[in-house]
C-alpha positions in Angstrom: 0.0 0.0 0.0 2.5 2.1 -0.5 3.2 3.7 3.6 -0.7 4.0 3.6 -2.0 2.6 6.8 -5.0 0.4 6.7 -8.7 1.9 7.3 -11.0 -0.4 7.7 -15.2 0.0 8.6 -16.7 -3.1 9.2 -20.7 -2.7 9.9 -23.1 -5.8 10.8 -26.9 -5.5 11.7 -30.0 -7.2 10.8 -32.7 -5.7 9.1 -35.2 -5.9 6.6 -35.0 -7.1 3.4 -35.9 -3.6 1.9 -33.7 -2.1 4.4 -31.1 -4.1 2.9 -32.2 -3.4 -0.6 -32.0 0.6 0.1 -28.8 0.4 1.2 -27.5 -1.8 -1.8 -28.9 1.3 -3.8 -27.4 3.5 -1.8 -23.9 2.8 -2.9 -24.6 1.9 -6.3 -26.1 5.1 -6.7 -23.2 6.6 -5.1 -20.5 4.7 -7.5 -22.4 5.6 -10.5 -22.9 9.4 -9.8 -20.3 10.4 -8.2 -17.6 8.0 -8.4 -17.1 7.6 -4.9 -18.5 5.6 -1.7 -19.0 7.2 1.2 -19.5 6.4 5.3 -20.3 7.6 8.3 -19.5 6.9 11.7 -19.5 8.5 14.9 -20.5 12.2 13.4 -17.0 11.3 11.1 -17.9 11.6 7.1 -15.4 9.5 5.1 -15.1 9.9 1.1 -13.3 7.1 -0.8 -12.4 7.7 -4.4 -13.1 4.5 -7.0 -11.2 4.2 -10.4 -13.5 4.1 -13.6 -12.2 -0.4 -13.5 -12.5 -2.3 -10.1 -13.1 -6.3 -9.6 -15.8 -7.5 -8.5 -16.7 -10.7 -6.9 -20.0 -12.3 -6.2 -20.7 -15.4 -3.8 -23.9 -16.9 -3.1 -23.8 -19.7 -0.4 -27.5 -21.8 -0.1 -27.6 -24.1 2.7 -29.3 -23.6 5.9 -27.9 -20.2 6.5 -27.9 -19.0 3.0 -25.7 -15.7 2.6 -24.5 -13.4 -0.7 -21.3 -11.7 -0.4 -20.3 -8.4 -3.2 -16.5 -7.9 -2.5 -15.6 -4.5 -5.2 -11.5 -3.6 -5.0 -9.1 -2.1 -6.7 
């Protein structure tokens, strides 16, 4: 990383599906328009820049805890 220290945000909750679905928007929203993601925590605003090509990766695990992981980096 090039001397950057690491900044991580990790958030975990339950909620509803549409809860879950508004978020999801949220940040695609957010990539598409602006071409950034943003979060806040603790009254701090944090703005993170995303190139126009990233990787994205897609997991969908069905069992009986059935999950779907989006991992974007770059």
């Amino acid at each position: 990383m090039s001397g950057m220290e690491l900044f991580e945000i990790e958030e975990e909750g339950r909620m509803s599906r549409e809860e879950a679905a508004k978020r999801l928007h949220a940040l695609a929203d957010s990539l598409e328009r602006h071409n950034e993601i943003e979060f806040v925590r603790d009254g701090i605003r944090t703005r993170v820049a995303v190139p126009d090509k990233v990787e994205v990766e897609v997991e969908l695990e069905v069992g009986d805890e059935s999950s779907i992981e989006i991992e974007i980096s770059w």
